[in-house]
C-alpha positions as CSV (number, residue, x, y, z in Angstrom):
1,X,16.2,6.5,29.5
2,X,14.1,9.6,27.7
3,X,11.9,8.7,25.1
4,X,13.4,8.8,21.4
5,X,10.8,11.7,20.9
6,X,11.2,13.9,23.8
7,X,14.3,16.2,22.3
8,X,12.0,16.9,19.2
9,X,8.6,18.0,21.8
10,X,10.8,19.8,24.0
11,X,10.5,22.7,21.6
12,X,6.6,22.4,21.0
13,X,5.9,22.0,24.7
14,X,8.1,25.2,25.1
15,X,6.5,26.7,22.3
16,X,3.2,26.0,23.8
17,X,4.0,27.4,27.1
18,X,4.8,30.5,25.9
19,X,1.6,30.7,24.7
20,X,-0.8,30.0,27.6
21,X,2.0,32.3,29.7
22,X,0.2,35.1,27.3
23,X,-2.9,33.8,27.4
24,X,-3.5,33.3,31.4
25,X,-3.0,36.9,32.2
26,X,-6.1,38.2,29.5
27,X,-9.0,35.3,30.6
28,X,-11.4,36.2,33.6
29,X,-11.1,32.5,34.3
30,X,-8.0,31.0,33.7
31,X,-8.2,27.7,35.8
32,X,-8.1,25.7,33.0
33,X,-5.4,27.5,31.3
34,X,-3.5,27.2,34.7
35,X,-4.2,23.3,34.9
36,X,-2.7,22.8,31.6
37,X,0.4,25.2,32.6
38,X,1.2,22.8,34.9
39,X,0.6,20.1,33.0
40,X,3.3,21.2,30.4
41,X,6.1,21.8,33.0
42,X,5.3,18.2,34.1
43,X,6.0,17.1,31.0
44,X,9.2,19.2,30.5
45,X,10.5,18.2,34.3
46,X,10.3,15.0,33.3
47,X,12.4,15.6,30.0
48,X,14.6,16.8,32.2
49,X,15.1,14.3,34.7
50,X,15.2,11.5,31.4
51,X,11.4,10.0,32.2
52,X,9.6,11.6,29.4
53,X,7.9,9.3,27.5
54,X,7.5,6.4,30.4
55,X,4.1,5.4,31.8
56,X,3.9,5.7,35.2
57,X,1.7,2.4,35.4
58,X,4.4,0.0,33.5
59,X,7.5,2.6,33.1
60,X,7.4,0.9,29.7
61,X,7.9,3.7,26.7
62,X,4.4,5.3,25.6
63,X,3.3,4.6,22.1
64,X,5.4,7.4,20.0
65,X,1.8,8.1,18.0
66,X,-0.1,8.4,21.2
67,X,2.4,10.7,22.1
68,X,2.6,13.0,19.2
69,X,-1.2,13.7,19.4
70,X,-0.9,14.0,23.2
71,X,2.5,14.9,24.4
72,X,1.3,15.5,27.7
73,X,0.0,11.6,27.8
74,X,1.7,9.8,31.1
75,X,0.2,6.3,30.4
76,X,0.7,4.1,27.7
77,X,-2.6,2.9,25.3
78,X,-3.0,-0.3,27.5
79,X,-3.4,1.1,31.2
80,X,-5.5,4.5,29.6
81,X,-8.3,4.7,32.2
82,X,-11.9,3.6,31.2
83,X,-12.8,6.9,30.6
84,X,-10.0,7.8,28.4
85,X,-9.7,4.7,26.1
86,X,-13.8,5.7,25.2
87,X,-13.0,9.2,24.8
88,X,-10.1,7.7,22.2
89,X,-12.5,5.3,20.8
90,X,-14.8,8.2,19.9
91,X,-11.9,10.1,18.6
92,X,-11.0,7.5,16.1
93,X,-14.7,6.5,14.7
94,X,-14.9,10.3,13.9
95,X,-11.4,10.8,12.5
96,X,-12.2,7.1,10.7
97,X,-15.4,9.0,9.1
98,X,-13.3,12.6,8.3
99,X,-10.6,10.3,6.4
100,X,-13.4,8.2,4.4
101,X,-15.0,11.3,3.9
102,X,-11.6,12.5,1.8
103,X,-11.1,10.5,-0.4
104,X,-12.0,11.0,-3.8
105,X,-14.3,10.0,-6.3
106,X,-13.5,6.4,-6.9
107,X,-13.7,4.6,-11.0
108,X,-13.5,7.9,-12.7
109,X,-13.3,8.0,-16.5
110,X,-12.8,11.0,-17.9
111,X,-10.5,11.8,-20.7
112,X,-9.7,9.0,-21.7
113,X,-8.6,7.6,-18.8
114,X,-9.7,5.4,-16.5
115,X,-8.7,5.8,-13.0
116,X,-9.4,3.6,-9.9
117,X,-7.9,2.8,-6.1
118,X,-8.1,0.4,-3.3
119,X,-7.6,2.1,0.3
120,X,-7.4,-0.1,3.0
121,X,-5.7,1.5,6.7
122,X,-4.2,-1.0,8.8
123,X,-5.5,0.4,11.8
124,X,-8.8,2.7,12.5
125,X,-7.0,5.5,10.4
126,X,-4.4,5.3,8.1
127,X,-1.1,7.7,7.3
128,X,-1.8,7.2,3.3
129,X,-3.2,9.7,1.2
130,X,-4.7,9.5,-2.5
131,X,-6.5,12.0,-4.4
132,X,-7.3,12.5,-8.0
133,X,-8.5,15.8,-9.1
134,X,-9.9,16.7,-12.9
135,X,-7.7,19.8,-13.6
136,X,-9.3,21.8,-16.6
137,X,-8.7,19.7,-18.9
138,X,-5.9,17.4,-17.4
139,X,-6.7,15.1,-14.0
140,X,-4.0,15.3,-11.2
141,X,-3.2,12.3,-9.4
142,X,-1.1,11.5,-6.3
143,X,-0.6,9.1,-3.5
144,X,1.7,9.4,-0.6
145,X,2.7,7.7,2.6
146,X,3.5,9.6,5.9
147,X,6.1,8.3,7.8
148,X,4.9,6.0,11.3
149,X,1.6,4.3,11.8
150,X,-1.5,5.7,13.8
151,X,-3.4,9.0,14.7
152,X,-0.5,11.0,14.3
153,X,0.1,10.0,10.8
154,X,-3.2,9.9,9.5
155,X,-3.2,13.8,10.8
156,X,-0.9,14.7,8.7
157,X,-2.3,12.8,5.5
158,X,-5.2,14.6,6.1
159,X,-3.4,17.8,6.3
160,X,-1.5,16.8,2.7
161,X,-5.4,16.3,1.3
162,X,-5.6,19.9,2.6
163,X,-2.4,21.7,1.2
164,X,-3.1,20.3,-2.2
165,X,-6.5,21.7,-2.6
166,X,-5.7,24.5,-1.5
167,X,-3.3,25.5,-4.0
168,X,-3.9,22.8,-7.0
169,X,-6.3,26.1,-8.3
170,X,-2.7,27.8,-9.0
171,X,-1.7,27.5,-12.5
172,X,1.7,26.7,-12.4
173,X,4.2,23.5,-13.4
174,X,4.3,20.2,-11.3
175,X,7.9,20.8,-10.3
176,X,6.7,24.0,-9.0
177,X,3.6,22.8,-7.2
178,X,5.9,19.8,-5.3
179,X,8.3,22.5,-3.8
180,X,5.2,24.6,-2.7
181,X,3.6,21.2,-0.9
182,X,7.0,20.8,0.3
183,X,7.1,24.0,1.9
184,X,4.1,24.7,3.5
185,X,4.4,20.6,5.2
186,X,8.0,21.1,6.5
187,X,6.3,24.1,8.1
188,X,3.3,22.1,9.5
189,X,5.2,19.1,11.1
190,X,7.8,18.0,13.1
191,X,11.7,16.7,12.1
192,X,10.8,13.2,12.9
193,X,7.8,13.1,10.5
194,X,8.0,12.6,6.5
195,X,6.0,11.8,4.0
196,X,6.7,10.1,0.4
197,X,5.1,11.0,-2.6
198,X,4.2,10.8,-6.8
199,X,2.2,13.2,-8.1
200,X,1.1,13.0,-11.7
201,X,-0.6,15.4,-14.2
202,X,-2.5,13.2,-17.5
203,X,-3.8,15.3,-20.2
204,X,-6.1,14.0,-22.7
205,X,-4.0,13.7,-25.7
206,X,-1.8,10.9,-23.5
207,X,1.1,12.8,-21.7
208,X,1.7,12.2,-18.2
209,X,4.0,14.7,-16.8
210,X,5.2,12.6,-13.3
211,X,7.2,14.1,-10.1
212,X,8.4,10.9,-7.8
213,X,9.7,12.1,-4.0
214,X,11.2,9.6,-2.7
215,X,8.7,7.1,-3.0
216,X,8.0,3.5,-4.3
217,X,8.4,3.5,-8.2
218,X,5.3,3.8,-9.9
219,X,5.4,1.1,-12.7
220,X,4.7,2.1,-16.5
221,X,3.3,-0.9,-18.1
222,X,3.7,-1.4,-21.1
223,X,2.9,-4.4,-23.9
224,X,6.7,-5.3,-24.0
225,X,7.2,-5.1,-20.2
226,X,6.9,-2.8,-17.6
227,X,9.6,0.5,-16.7
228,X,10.2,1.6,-13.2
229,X,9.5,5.7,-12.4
230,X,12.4,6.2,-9.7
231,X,12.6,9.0,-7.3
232,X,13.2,12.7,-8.8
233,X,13.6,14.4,-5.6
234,X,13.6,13.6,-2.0
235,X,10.3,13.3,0.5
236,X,8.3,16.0,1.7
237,X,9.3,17.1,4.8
238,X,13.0,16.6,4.6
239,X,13.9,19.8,3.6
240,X,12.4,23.2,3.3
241,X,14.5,24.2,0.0
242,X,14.4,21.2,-1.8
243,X,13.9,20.9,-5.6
244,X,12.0,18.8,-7.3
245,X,12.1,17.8,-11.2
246,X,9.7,15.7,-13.4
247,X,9.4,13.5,-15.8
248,X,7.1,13.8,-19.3
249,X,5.6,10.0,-20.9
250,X,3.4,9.4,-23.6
251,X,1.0,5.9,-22.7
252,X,-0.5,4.4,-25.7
253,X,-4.0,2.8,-24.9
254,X,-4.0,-0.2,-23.0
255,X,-1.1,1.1,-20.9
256,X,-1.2,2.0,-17.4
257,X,0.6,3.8,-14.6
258,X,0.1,1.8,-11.2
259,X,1.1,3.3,-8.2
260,X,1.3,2.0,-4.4
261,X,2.2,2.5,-1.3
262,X,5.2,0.0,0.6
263,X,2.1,-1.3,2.4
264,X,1.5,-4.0,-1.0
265,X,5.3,-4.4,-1.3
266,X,6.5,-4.6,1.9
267,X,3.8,-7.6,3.1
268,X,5.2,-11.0,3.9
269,X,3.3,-14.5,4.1
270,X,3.8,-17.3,7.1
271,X,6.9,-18.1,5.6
272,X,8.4,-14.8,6.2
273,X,9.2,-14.0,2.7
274,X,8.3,-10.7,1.3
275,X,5.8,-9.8,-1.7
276,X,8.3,-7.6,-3.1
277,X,8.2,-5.8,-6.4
278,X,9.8,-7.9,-8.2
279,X,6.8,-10.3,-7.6
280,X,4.5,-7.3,-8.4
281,X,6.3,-6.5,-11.6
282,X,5.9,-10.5,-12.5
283,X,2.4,-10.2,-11.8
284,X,1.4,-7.1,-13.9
285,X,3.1,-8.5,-16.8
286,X,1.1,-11.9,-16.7
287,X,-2.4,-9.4,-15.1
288,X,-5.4,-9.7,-18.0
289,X,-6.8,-6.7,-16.5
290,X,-8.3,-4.7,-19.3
291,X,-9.0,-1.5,-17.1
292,X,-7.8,0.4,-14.0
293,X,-10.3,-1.3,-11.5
294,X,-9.6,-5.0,-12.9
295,X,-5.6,-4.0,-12.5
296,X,-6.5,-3.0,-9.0
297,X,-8.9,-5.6,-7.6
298,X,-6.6,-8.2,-9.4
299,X,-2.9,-6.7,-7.2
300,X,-5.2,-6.7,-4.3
301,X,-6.4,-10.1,-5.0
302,X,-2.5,-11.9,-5.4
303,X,-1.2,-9.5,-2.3
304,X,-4.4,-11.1,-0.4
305,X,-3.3,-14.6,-1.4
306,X,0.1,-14.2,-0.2
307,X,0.1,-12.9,2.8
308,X,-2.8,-16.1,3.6
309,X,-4.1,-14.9,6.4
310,X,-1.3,-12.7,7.7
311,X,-2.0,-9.8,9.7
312,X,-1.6,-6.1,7.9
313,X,1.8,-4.8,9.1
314,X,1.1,-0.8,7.4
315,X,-1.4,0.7,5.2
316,X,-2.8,-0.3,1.7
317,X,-3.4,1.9,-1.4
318,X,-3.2,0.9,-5.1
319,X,-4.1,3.2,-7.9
320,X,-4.7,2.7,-11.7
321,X,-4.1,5.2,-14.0
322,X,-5.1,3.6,-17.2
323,X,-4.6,5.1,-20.8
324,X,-8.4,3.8,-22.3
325,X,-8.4,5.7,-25.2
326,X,-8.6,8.8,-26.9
327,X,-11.2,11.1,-25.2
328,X,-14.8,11.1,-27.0
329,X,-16.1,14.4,-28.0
């Protein structure tokens, strides 16, 4: 049977073969570019004949991340040859030191507010992405969560780091600003891939204009109880043309936005039951936390406690975005 992914490469490898078909005929040396020729209608032969996507040590299905960085791979991550699992090794420590290297400024109080995150990737790399980003005088904020787990994944997270700063300089509405994300990542990755996402714009006076695709709701919490932010629009990635709307809030101080990836609510403990958000709802409400890094350490702290020793199934991140006060001149 093919692989799941091999109808959604077929066009890339295509694409790509087109492309050393124009480049073969302008090199003096074109040995390589002939090696990987044949290497690409390998790979298409074998769509054809439905093996795609099989190692040829175990005939087992190759990992669908190792296969959307290489889709040329023919081996599956456990029977990679010595020299190829240190090649990935190295790979990963320097994509694991490019990802930490993104991530921004952690505690930042600015404002008045007080904004902190917990990032923690499952694997070498993760497919999350956070930023916050002091906008005049606003701060954005946004986390997200690619779709899949791996290299793959964490690519594209990276690339989301780079499509908001490159246009976050444009003045224009946060509505606006989704669609153009939108856009330029439908146009960067394939059908199979998506990514969920809030973005948030604070400004110092207290209003939080909020734009939710499609991911998990961001909780408002309030003294008398917490509100759940649901989705305005869908995830990036779904659909070239699609629209997104936001939301305006005004947080008092002491109030707090906290957003998360599925990675807290989606754990379960040896029991098999699942954290949940009602559980993470009961435990904001009950949280002491009197600013955005106590909030944070203290969700990581109960989701560590549940899951008691339990293995991470996906990607962590938690973010605080806490209303401290009005901002001192």
């Amino acid at each position: 049977m093919a692989h799941p992914v091999a109808t959604t490469l077929r066009e890339q490898l295509l694409e790509r073969r087109r492309r050393l078909e124009s480049a073969i005929p302008v090199q003096q040396n074109a040995e390589h570019l002939l090696r990987l020729l044949n290497e690409v209608d390998s790979a298409l032969g074998r769509i054809e004949s439905g093996s795609y996507g099989l190692c040829a040590t175990c005939n087992e299905p190759i990992e669908r991340e190792w296969l959307a960085v290489d889709p040329l791979a023919r081996t599956c991550l456990d029977h990679m040859s010595a020299e190829q699992r240190q090649a990935l090794e190295q790979d990963l420590q320097v994509a694991c030191r490019i990802q930490a290297a993104l991530l921004p400024r952690n505690n930042l109080k600015l404002a008045g507010w007080d904004i902190c995150y917990q990032y923690e990737p499952a694997g070498a790399v993760g497919g999350d992405y956070c930023d916050i980003l002091p906008v005049g005088n606003d701060i954005l904020f946004a986390i997200a969560d690619v779709s899949g787990k791996g290299v793959g994944p964490a690519m594209l997270a990276s690339q989301l780091h780079a499509i908001f700063r490159s246009i976050i300089a444009v003045d224009q509405p946060l509505g606006r600003l989704m669609e153009r994300v939108n856009r330029i990542f439908c146009g960067s990755t394939t059908p199979s891939r998506f990514a969920t996402l809030v973005c948030g714009r604070a400004t110092p006076s207290g209003e939080v204009e909020i734009c939710n695709a499609g991911h998990c709701p961001p909780l408002w919490i309030r003294a008398d109880g917490e509100e759940r932010i649901a989705a305005t629009g869908l995830p990036l990635g779904i659909f070239c043309s699609s629209e997104y709307t936001t939301r305006w809030m005004h947080l008092q101080p002491g109030e707090t936005l906290l957003l998360y990836t599925d990675g807290l609510t989606d754990s379960f403990n040896p029991d098999d039951a699942e954290y949940g958000i009602d559980r993470l709802c009961e435990f904001v409400n009950l949280c002491p936390a009197r600013s955005g890094r106590a909030l944070v350490e203290a969700c990581a702290e109960d989701w560590t406690k549940f899951r008691d020793g339990m293995v991470m199934g996906d990607d962590l991140t938690i973010m605080a975005v806490w209303r401290a006060g009005e901002p001192v001149d």
